[in-house]
C-alpha positions in Angstrom: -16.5 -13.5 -2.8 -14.6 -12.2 0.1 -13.5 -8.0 -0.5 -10.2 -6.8 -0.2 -10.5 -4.2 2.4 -7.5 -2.2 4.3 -9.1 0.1 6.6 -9.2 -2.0 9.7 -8.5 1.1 11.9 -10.7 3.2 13.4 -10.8 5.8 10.9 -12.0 9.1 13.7 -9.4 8.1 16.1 -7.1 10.9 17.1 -4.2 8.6 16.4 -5.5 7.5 12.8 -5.9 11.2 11.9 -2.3 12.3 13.0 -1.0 9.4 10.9 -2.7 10.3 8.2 -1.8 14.0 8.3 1.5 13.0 9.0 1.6 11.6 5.7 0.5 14.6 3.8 3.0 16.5 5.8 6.1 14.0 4.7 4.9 13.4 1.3 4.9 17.4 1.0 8.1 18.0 2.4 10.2 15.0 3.2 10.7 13.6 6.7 13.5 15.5 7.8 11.4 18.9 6.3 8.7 18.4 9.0 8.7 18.9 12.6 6.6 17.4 15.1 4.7 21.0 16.2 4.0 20.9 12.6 2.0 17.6 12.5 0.2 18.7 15.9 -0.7 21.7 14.1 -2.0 19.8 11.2 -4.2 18.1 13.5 -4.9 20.9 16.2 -3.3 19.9 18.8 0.4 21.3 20.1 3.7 19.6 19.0 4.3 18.1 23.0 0.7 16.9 22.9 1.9 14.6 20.5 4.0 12.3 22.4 0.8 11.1 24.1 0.3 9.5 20.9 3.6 8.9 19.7 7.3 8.5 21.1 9.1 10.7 18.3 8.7 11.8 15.0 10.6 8.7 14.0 8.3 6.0 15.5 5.5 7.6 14.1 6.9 6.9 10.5 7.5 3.4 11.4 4.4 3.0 12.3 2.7 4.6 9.4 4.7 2.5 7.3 4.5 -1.0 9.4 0.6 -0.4 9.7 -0.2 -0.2 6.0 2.0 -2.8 5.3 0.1 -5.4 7.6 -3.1 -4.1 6.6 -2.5 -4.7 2.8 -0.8 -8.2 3.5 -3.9 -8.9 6.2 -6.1 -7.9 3.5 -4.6 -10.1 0.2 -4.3 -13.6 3.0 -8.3 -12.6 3.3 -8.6 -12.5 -0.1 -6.7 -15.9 -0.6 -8.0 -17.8 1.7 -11.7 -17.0 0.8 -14.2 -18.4 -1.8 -13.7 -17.7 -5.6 -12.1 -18.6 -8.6 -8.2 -17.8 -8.9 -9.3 -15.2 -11.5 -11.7 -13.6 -9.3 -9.2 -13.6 -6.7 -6.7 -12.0 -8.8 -9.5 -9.4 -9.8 -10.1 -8.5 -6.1 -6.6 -8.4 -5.3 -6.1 -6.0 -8.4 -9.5 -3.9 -7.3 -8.0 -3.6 -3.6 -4.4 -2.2 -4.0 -6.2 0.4 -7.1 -8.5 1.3 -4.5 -5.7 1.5 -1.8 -3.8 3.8 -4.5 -6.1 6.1 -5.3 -7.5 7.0 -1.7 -3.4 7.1 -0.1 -1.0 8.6 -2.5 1.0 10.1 0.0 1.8 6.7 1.7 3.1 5.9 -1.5 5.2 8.4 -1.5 6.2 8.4 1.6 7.4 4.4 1.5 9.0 5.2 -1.8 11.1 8.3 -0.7 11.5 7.8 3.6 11.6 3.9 4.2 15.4 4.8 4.5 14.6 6.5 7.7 12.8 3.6 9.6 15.1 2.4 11.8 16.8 -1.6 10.7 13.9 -3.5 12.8 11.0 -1.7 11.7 12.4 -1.5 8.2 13.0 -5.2 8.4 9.8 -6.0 9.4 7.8 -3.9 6.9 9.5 -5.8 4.1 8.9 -8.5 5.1 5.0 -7.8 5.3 5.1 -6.2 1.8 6.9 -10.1 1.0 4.4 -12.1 2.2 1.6 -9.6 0.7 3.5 -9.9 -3.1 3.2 -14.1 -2.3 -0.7 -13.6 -1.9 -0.5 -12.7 -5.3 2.1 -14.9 -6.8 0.1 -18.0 -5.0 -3.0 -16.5 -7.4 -1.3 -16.5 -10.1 0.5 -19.7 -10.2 -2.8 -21.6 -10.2 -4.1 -19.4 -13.3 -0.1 -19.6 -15.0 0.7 -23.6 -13.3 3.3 -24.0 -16.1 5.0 -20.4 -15.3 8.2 -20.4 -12.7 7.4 -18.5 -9.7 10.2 -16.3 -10.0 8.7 -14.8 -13.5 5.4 -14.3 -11.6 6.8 -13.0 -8.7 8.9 -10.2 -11.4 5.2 -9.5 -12.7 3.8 -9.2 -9.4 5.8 -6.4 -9.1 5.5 -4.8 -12.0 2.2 -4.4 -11.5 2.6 -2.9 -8.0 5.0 -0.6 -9.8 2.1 0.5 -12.3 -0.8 0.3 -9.7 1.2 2.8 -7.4 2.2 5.2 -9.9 -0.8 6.8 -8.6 0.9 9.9 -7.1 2.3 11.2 -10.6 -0.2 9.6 -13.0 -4.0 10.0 -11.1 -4.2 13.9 -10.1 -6.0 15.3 -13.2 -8.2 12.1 -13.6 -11.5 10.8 -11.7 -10.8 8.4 -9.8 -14.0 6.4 -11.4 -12.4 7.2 -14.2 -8.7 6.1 -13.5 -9.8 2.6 -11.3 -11.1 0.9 -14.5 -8.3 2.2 -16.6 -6.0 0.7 -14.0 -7.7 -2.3 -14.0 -7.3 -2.7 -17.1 -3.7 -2.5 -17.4 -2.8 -4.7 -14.8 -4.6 -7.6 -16.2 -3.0 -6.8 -19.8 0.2 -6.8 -17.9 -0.5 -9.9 -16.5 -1.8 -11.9 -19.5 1.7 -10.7 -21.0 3.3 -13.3 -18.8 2.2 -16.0 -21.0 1.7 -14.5 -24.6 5.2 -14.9 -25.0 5.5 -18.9 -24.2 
């Protein structure tokens, strides 16, 4: 059964770790609350140095954003395409944005409450990756719900997402081996809620 991973990046590079602090930084104190010599601080390294790395505080946000967005979509096409049952595809899918929300809570953050800043191309393109990622999963679940119209599995799809990355306000004072199963769990309540209706 192919695993959903999204860490594709080298995780010691110098660039990885000012994206990453970046995102603590923004998540902290909002985009416009954080300068550049704050993030080379972050990361030990002066605010200029920076622009080795990056052209401006502003592409580094798109790219924060446009690089988890392919890495998730990347990720769900793997899982799609590979071997396994649609219900074990669904399951992997399920484990791999829990394990995504747990580990990156500032990104979450960060897309819910900065995406507004990325300028219209980048912001384009970033939803259109987190489109296609979403049809990963409606394409599961249309082959385990056949009778179901896409658009009502598309609305759960969602949903779920909206649950899964609640993680920022509803996973601090819980283990995460603790909160993954609970997660679990609720997304495949939420999902077997599509049909218990019909």
């Amino acid at each position: 059964m192919t695993s959903i991973r999204t860490s594709t990046r080298n995780r010691g590079s110098r660039r990885t770790e000012i994206l990453e602090a970046a995102a603590v930084l923004f998540a902290a104190r909002g985009f416009h609350g954080v300068s550049i010599e704050d993030i080379g601080s972050a990361v030990g390294i002066s605010g200029p140095a920076l622009y080795r790395h990056f052209s401006g505080k502003d592409a580094l946000l798109a790219e924060m954003l446009l690089d988890v967005s392919e890495r998730l979509r990347s990720a769900g096409a793997q899982v799609v395409t590979g071997t396994g049952t649609p219900d074990e595809m669904l399951d992997t899918l399920i484990q791999g944005q829990i394990a995504f929300a747990l580990s990156h809570p500032a990104l979450i953050t960060v897309h819910d409450r900065e995406l507004g800043n990325v300028a219209e191309p980048q912001r384009r393109a970033i939803r259109r990756l987190q489109r296609l990622y979403a049809e990963e999963w409606v394409t599961v679940l249309s082959e385990l719900h056949p009778a179901c119209p896409a658009a009502d599995l598309r609305a759960a799809t969602h949903a779920v997402f909206g649950l899964l990355n609640s993680t920022p306000h509803s996973a601090g004072e819980v283990p995460h081996e603790t909160m993954a199963p609970l997660l679990h769990r609720m997304a495949r309540a939420a999902f077997a809620a599509i049909v218990s209706g019909r």
